[in-house]
N, C-alpha and C positions, 0 to 999 in steps of 0.2 A: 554235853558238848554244845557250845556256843551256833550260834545261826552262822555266823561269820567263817568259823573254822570249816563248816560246813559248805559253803563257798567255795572256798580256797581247795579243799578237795578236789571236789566236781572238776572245778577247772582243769588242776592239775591231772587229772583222770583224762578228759578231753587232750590233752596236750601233749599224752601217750598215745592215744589214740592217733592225733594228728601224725605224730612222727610214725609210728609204726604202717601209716598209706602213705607216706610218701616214701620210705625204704620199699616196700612191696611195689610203687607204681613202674618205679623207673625214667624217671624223668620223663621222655617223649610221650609218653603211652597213657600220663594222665588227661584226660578229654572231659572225664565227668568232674563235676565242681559242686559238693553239696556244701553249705551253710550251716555252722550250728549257732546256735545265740547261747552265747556261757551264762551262767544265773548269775553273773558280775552286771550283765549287760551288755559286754564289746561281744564280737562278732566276729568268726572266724570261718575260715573256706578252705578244704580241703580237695585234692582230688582222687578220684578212684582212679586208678590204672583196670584194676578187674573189668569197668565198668567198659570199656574201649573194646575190652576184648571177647568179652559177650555181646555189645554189638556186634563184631568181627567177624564173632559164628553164627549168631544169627541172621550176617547177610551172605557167608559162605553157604548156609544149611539154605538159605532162599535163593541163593543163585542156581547152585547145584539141582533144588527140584525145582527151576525153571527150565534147565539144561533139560533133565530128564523130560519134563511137557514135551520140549520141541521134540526131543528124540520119538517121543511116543507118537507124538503129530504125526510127524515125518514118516515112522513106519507106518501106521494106518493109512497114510497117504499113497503109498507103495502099495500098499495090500488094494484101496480105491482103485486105480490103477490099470494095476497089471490083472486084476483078479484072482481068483483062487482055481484047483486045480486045474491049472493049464489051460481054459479056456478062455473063448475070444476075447480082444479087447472089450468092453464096452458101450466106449468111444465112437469106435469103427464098428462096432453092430449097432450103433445109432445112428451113422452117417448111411451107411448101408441100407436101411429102412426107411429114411428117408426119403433117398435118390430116389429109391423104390415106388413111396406112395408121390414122388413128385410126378413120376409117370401116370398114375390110377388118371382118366381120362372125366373130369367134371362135365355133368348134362347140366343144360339150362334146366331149370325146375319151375318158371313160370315166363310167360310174354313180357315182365312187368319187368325183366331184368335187362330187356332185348331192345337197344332204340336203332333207328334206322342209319346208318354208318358205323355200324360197329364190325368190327373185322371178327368173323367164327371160324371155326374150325369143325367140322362134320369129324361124327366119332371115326375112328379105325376097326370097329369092330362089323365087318360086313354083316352077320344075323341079326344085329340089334337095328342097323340101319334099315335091312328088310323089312324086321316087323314094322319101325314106325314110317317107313314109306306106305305099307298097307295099311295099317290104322287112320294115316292123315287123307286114304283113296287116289293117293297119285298112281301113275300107271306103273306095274311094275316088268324090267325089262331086264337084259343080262348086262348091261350099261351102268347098273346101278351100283355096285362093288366099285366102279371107276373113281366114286365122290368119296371114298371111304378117307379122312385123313386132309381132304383138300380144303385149303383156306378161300373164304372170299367176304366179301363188301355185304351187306345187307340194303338193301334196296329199297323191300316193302314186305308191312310184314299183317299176313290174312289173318285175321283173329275168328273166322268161322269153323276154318279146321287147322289151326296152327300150325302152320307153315311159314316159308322166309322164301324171299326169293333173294338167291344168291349174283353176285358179278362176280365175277371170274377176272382175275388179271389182264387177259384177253377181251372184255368187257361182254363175254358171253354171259348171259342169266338162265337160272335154273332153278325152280320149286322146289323146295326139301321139306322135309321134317322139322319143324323148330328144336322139339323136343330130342334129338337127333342129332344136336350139333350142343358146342359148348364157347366158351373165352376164347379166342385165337391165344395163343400167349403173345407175351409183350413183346411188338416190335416186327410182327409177322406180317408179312405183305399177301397177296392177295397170288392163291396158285393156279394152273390151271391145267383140270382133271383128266388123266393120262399121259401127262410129263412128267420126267424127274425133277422134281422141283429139292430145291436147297437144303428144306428144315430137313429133308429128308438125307438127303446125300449132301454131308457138310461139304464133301469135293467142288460142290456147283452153287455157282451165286441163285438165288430164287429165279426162275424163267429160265436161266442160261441157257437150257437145250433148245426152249421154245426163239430166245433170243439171237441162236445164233442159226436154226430154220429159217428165220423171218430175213436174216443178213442176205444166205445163201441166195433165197429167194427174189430178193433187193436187186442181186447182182447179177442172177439169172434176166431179171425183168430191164432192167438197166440196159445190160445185150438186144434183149427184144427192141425195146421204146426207142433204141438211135442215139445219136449226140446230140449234147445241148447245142442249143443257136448262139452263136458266137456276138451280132450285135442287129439293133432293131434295125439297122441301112440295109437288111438281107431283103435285094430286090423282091425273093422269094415269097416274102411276107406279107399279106392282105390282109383289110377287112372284113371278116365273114368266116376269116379261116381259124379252124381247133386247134389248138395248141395244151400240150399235156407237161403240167408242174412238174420239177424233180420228185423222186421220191426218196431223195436225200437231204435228208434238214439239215445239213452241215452245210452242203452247199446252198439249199436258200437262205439260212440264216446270214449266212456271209454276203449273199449277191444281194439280199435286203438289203445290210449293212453299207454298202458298196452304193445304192443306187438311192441312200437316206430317204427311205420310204418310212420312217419313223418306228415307235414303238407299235410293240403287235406280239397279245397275251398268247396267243395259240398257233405258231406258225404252222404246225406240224397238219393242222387241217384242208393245210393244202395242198398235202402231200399225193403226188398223184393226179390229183384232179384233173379236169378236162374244163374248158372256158373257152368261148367262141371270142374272137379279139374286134374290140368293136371301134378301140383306138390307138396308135401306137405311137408311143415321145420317142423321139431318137436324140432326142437334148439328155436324156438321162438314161436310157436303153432300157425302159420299161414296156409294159404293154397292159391294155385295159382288158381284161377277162369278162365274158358275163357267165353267168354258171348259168345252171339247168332251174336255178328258181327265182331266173333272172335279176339276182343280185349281181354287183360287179367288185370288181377289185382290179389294184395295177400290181402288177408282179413283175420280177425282174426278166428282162426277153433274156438274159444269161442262164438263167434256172429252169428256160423251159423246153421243150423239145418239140416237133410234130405229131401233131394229133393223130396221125394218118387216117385219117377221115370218123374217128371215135366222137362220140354223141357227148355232151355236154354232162357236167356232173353237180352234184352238191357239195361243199366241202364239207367234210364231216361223217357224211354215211355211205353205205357200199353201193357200189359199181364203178369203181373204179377204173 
C-alpha cells in the first residue's frame, strides 16, 4: 500500500470521527474545541459536547459539598452557642464573671502609683481597713468603719509610714492607709464619710443628702442674719459698722453683676463673711469691707445685711 493511500485513510477515519461528536454533542452543549492536524497537514476542530457536561458535574459535585461545609458550619455553630446538655449560655456565664471580677475591689501595691490629686477610694472591707489602720499606727477608734467605701482628693502623701491624707468633699482631711485604699473609678467625685453619697445609692446625685442639709441650714440661718439692705442712702449706715455678706451666691453673683464690680474667680469666699465698712459709694450702692486680716474689698450694700455687732472674718476659713 502506497504512503499516499495511507493518508487519505487516516483522514477519512478522522472525518468519522468528527461527525460522530457532533451527532453526540447536540449543538448548544458543544463548549470543548480540540484540534487535530490530518497527516495531509489542514487542520480541523471539533467539539465535545461530553466535555460541557463533565464540567457541569464537576461544578454541581462542588457546589453541593460547599452547600454541605456551610451546613456543617452552621450546625457546629449552634452547638458553640447554645451548648450541650442544657447548660448555661456561655456567653452570659462570661458576662457574669465579669461583672463579678469588675467588682473584686484593686489595692494600691506601691506609693509609686499614688500622685497627690488623684481621686481614691478607701476599700469596703471594714477588717482589712482595721488591720492596715494598725500597721500604718494611727489611732484606732469606732469611727473608723465610717471611711469604709468613701472617696476623696489626696492631698499629701507620708512616705515613713504610708499613709495619704484624704479631703473630703466637705474639704474635711483625714490620715489613712495608703495601702488601704485603691483607683476611685473613672469620674467619681470626692464623698463625705457618714452620708449617703450617689455611687452608692444611684437614687441620689454625689453630696445630695449632705447638699440639701447645707440648703436647709442656708435658710434656717437666712431667718436668723435679718434682711438684706436695700441701698447704701440707709441713714442707718456708718463707718465703723459690721456688716455680714449673703450667704447666697446667687444673689451676690447677680448684685456683683448689678453694681459692675468686674470679674471675680472665687465669689463664693465671701459668703457669709463679716467686714467692718470703712467706705461707702452711694453712686453704685457698694460698700468698702475690711475683713479680719485687714484686707478690704467693695461688695454690693444689696448683698449685705447687719452684722449685729459680729467680730470681723477672713474670707475663706471658719468663723463665720
Amino acid at each position: 500500500m502506497s504512503a499516499e493511500r495511507c493518508v487519505n485513510i487516516i483522514d477519512g477515519l478522522l472525518n468519522i470521527l468528527d461527525e460522530a461528536d457532533k451527532r453526540e454533542g447536540g449543538g448548544d452543549e458543544q463548549h470543548t474545541t480540540h484540534t487535530h492536524t490530518h497527516a495531509s497537514g489542514k487542520t480541523c476542530s471539533h467539539d465535545h459536547g461530553h466535555g460541557h457536561s463533565q464540567e457541569h458535574d464537576h461544578k454541581q459535585h462542588k457546589q453541593h459539598g460547599h452547600e454541605q461545609h456551610e451546613h456543617e458550619h452552621e450546625h457546629g455553630h449552634e452547638q458553640h452557642a447554645h451548648g450541650g446538655g442544657g447548660g448555661a449560655c456561655p456567653k452570659s456565664a462570661a458576662k457574669a464573671k465579669t461583672e463579678e471580677a469588675s467588682k473584686v475591689f484593686v489595692y494600691f501595691q506601691s506609693l509609686d502609683e499614688i500622685d497627690e490629686g488623684l481621686v481614691v477610694q478607701i476599700t469596703p472591707d471594714a477588717e482589712t481597713l482595721r488591720t492596715k489602720w494598725k500597721q500604718a499606727g494611727l489611732v484606732d477608734n469606732d469611727e473608723v468603719v465610717a471611711f469604709c467605701s468613701e472617696i476623696g482628693k489626696v492631698t499629701e502623701i507620708e512616705t515613713s509610714d504610708d499613709t495619704l491624707q484624704i479631703q473630703w468633699e466637705n474639704y474635711d482631711t483625714c490620715w489613712v492607709p495608703a495601702f488601704a485604699c485603691g483607683r476611685a473609678p473613672s469620674g467619681a467625685k470626692p464623698t463625705i464619710p457618714g452620708t449617703n453619697n450617689s455611687w452608692l445609692d444611684e437614687s441620689k446625685a454625689v453630696g445630695a443628702e449632705y447638699a440639701e442639709e447645707l440648703k436647709r441650714d442656708a435658710e434656717e440661718q437666712a431667718q436668723e442674719d435679718g434682711p438684706l439692705l436695700v441701698s447704701a442712702e440707709d441713714p442707718a449706715l456708718k463707718e465703723g459698722q459690721t456688716l455680714r455678706v449673703t450667704r447666697d451666691l446667687t444673689v451676690l453673683e447677680e448684685k456683683w453683676q448689678y453694681c459692675e464690680l468686674g470679674a471675680h474667680d472665687n465669689l463664693s469666699e465671701y459668703l457669709g463673711e463679716v467686714g467692718t465698712i470703712q467706705e461707702i459709694a452711694e453712686d453704685d450702692d457698694t460698700v468698702n469691707l475690711r475683713w479680719d486680716n485687714n484686707q478690704t474689698a467693695w461688695i454690693p450694700i444689696q448683698a449685705c445685711m447687719d452684722g449685729k455687732g459680729a467680730k470681723p472674718t477672713v474670707p475663706g476659713l471658719a468663723g463665720k
